[in-house]
NUNUGU-736646 format. One record per residue: residue number from 1; residue in one letter; chain; x, y negated, z of N, C-alpha, C, CB in turn. Coordinates in nm, 3 decimals, padded with zeros to 5 digits, always signed. Glycine has a CB too. Layout:
! residues N
REC num residuo cadena  n.east n.north    n.up ca.east ca.north   ca.up  c.east c.north    c.up cb.east cb.north   cb.up
REC NUM       a      A       X       Y       Z       X        Y       Z       X       Y       Z       X        Y       Z
...
! end
This chain:
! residues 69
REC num residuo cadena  n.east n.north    n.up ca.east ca.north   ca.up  c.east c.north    c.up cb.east cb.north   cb.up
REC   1       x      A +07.062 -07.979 +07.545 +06.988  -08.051 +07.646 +07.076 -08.072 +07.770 +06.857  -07.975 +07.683
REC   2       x      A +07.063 -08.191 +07.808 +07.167  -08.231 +07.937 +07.121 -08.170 +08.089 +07.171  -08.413 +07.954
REC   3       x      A +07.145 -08.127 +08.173 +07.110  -08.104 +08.308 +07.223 -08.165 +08.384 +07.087  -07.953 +08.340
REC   4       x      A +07.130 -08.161 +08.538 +07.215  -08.262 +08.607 +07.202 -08.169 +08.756 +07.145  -08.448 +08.603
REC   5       x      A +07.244 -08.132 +08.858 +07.297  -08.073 +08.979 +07.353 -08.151 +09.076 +07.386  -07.988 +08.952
REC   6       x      A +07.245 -08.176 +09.228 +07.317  -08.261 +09.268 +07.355 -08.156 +09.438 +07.228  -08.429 +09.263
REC   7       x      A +07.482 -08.168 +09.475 +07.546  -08.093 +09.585 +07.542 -08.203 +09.689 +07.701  -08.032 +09.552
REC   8       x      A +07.574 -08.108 +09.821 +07.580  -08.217 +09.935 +07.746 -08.129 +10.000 +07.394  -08.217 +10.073
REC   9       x      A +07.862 -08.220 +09.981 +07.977  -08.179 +10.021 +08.013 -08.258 +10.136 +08.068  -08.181 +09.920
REC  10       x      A +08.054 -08.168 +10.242 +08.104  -08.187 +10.359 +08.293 -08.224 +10.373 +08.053  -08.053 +10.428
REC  11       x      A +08.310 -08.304 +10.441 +08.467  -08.343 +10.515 +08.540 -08.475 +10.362 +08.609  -08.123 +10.536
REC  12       x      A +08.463 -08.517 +10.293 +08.495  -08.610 +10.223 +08.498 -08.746 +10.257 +08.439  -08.598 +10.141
REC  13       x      A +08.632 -08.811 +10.294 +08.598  -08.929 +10.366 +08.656 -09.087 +10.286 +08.668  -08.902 +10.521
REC  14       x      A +08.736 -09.034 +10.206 +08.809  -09.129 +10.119 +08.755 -09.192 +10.011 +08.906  -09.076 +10.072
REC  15       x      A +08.886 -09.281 +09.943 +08.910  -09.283 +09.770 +08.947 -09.161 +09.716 +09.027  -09.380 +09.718
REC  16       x      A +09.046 -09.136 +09.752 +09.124  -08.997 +09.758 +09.059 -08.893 +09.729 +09.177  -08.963 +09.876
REC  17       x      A +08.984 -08.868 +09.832 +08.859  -08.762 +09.843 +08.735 -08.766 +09.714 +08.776  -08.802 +09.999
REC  18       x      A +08.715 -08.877 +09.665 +08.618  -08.889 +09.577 +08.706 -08.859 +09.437 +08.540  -09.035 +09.591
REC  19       x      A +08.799 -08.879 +09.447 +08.932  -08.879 +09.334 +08.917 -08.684 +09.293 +09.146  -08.943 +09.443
REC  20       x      A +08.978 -08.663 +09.431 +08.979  -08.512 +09.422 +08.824 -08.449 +09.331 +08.985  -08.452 +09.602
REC  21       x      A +08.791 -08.484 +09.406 +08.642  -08.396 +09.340 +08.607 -08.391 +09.209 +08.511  -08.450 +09.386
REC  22       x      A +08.597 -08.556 +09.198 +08.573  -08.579 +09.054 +08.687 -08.526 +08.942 +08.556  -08.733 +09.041
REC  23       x      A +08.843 -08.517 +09.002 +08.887  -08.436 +08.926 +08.886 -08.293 +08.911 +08.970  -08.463 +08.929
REC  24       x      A +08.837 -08.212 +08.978 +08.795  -08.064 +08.980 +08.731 -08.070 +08.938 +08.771  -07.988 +09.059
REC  25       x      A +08.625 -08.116 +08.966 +08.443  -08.097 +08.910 +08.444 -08.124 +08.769 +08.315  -08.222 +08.983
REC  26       x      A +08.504 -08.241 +08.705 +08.542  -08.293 +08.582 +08.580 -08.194 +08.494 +08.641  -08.385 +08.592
REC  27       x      A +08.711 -08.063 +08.537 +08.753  -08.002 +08.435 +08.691 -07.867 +08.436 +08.890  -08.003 +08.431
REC  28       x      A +08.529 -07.825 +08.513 +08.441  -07.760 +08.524 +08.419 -07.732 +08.344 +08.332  -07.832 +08.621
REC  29       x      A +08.446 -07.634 +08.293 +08.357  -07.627 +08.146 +08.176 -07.687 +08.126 +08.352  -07.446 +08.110
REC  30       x      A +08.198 -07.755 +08.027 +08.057  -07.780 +08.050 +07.988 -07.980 +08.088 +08.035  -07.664 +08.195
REC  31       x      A +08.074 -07.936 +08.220 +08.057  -08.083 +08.288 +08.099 -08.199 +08.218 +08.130  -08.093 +08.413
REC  32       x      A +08.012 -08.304 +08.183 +08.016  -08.441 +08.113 +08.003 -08.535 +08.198 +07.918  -08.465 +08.014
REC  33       x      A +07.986 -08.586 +08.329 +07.979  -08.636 +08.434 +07.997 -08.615 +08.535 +07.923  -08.660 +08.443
REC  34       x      A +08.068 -08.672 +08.667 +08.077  -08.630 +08.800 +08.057 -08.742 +08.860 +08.196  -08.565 +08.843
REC  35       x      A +07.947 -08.810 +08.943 +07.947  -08.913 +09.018 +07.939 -08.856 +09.193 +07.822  -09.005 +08.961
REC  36       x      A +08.014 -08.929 +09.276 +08.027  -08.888 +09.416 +07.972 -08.998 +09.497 +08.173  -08.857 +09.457
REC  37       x      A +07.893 -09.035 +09.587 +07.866  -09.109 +09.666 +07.904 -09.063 +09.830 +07.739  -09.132 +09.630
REC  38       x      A +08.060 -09.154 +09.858 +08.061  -09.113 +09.978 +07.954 -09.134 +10.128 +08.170  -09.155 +09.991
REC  39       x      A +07.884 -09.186 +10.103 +07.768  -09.272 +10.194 +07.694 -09.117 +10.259 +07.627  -09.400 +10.070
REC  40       x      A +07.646 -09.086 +10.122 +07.550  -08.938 +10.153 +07.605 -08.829 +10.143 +07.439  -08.908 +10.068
REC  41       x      A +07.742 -08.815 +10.081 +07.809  -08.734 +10.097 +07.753 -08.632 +09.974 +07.809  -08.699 +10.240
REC  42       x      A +07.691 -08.684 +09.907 +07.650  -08.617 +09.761 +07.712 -08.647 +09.618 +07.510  -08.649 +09.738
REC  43       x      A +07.721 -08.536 +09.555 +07.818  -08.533 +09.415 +07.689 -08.485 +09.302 +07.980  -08.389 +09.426
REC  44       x      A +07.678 -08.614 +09.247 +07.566  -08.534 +09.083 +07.649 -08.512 +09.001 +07.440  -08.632 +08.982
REC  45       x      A +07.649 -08.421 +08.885 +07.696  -08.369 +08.821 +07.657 -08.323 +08.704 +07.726  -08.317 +08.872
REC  46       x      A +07.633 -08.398 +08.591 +07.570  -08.347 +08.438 +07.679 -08.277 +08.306 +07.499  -08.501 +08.364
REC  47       x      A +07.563 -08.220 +08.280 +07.646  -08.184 +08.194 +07.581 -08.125 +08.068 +07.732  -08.102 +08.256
REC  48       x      A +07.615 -08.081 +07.980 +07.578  -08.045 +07.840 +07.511 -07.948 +07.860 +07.676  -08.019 +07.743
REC  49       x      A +07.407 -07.840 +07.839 +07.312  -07.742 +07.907 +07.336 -07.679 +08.038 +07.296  -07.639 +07.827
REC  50       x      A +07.306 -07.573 +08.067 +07.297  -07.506 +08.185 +07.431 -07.533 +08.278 +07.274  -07.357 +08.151
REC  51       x      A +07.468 -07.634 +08.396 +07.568  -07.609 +08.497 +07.567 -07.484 +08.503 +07.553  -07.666 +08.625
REC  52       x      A +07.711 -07.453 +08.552 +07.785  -07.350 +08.585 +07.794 -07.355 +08.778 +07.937  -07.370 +08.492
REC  53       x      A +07.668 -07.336 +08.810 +07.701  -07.379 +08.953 +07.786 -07.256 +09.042 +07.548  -07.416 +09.031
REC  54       x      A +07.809 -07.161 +08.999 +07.967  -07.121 +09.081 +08.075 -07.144 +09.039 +07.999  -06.995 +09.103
REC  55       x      A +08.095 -07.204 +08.951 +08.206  -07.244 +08.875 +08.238 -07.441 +08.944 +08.148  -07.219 +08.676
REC  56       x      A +08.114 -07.500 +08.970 +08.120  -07.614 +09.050 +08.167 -07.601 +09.172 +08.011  -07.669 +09.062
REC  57       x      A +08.108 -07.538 +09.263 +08.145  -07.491 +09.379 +08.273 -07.487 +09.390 +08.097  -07.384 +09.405
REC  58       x      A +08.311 -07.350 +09.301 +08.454  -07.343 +09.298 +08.540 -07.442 +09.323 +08.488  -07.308 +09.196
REC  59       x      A +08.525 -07.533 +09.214 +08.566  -07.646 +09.203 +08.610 -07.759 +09.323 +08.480  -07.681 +09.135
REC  60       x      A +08.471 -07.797 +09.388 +08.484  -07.815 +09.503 +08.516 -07.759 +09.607 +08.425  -07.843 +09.519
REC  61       x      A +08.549 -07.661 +09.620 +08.628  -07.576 +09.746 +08.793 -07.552 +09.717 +08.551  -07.408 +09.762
REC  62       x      A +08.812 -07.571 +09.600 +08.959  -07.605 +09.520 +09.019 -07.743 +09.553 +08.940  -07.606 +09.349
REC  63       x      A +08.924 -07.862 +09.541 +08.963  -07.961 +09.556 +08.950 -07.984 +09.755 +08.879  -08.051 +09.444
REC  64       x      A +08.941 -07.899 +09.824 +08.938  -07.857 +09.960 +08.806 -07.910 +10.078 +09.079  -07.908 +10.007
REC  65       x      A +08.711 -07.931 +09.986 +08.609  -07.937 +10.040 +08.486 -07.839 +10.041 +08.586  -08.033 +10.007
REC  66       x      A +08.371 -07.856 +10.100 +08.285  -07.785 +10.127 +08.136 -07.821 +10.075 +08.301  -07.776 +10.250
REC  67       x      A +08.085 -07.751 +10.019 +07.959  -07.730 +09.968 +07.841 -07.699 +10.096 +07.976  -07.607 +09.861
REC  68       x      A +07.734 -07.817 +10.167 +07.683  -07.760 +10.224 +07.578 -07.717 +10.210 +07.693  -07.790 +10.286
REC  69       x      A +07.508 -07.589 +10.275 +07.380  -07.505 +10.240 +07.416 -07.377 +10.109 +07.249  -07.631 +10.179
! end
């Protein structure tokens, strides 16, 4: 069953920036999708059962941004 997780990441302002993420978040085990909308500053994220949401995070704080809340 697919689930989907959507984050609100802080200091993302680019192409670049959406690049980054989606490539971290992407090689998340699990994860089958990463869409980023810089507008709201939100990243959904599906994937094949249960996200790994510290393992996302991770991800995004790797690719040097911030997870807010």
């Amino acid at each position: 069953m697919a689930s989907t997780a959507v984050y609100t990441v802080e200091g993302m302002t680019c192409g670049h920036c959406v690049n980054s993420v989606t490539e971290e978040v992407g090689g998340v085990s699990g994860v089958t999708g990463v869409q980023v909308d810089l507008e709201s500053k939100k990243v959904t994220v599906t994937g094949e059962g249960r996200i790994d949401d510290s393992a996302v995070r991770a991800a995004i704080d790797e690719a040097g941004y911030e997870v807010a809340g």
